[in-house]
C-alpha positions in Angstrom: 59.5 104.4 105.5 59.1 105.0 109.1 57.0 107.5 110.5 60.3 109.7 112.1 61.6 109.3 108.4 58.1 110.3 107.3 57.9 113.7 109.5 61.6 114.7 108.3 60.1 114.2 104.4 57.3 116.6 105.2 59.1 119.0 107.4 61.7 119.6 105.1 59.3 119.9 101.7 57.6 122.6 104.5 60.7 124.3 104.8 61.6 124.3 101.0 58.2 125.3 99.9 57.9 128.4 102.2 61.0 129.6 100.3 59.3 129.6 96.7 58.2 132.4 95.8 53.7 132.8 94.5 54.5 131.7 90.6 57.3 129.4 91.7 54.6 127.7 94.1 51.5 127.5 91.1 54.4 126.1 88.9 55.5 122.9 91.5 51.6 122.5 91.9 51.2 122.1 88.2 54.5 119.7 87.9 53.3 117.7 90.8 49.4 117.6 89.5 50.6 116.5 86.1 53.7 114.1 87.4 51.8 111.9 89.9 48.2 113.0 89.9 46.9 113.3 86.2 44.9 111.0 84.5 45.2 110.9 80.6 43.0 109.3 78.7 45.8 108.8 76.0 49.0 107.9 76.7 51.9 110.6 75.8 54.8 109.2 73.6 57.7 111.2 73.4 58.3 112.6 70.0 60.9 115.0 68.8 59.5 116.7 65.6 59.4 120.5 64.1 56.4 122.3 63.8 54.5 125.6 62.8 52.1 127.5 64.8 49.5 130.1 64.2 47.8 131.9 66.7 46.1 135.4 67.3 47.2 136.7 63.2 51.0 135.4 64.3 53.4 132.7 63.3 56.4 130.7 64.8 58.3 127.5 64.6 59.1 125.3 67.5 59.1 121.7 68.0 56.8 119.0 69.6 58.1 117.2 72.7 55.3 114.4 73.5 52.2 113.6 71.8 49.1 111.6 72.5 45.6 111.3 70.4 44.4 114.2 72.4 47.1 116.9 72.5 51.0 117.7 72.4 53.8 119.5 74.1 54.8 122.4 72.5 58.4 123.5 73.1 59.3 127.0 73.1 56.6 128.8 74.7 55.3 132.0 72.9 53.7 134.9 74.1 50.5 132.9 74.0 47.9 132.5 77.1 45.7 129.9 78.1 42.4 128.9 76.6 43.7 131.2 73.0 43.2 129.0 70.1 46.4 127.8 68.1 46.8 126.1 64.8 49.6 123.8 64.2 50.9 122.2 61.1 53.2 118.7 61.5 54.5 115.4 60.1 52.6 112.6 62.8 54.3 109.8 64.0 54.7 107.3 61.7 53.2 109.5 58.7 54.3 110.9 55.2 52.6 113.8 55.2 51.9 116.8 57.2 48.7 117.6 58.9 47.3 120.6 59.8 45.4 120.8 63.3 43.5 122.9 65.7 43.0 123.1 69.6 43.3 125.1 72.5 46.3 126.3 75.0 45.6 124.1 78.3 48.6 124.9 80.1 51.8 127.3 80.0 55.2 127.5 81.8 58.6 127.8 81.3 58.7 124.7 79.4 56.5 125.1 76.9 52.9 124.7 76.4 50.1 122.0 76.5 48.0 122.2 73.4 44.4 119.9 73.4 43.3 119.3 69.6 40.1 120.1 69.2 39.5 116.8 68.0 41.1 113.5 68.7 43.5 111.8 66.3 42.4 108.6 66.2 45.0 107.6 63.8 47.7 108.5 65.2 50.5 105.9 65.9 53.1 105.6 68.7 56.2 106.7 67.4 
């Protein structure tokens, strides 16, 4: 890209930027961190699968949308907040039987929610 081409890009991110409003804003950061910045130590796999959910002495269904060793994304979001324990029960890629797990609400937004196990499934198998 040139560097004319270059100033357009930025202006007009600027411009579109300035229009979001505060949440809009912290939710671009997040998608942009986690798009192009992030570094995983376990690769996600996509993986469409039900699940159950426990948190704070309530219960609801939803379904997993990615997966690695070290967490999963949790699709719908609940009225749940970040850093609240959660316990989910699932069928792993790849697996007969249903496991039940534990971990930890790292993120939340419209999309769902980013749960971190509390400890890393070591056996768990790409789908």
């Amino acid at each position: 890209m040139s560097n004319e081409s270059d100033n357009t890009t930025d202006r007009l991110l600027t411009e579109q930027i300035s229009k979001l409003t505060e949440d809009q804003k912290k939710t671009l950061l997040k998608i942009i961190e986690s798009t192009f910045f992030e570094s995983r130590q376990f690769d996600r796999k996509k993986y469409l699968a039900n699940v159950d959910y426990h948190w704070a002495g309530r219960s609801a269904s939803g379904y997993i949308q990615n997966i690695s060793a070290s967490g999963l994304h949790l699709k719908p979001s609940e009225a749940y907040e970040k850093g609240q324990k959660v316990t989910l029960t699932f069928q792993p890629p790849g697996k007969e039987h249903y496991v039940t797990v534990t971990g930890t609400i790292s993120w939340r937004n419209q999309w769902g929610a980013g749960i971190k196990f509390a400890e890393i499934m070591k056996d768990l198998k790409a789908p």
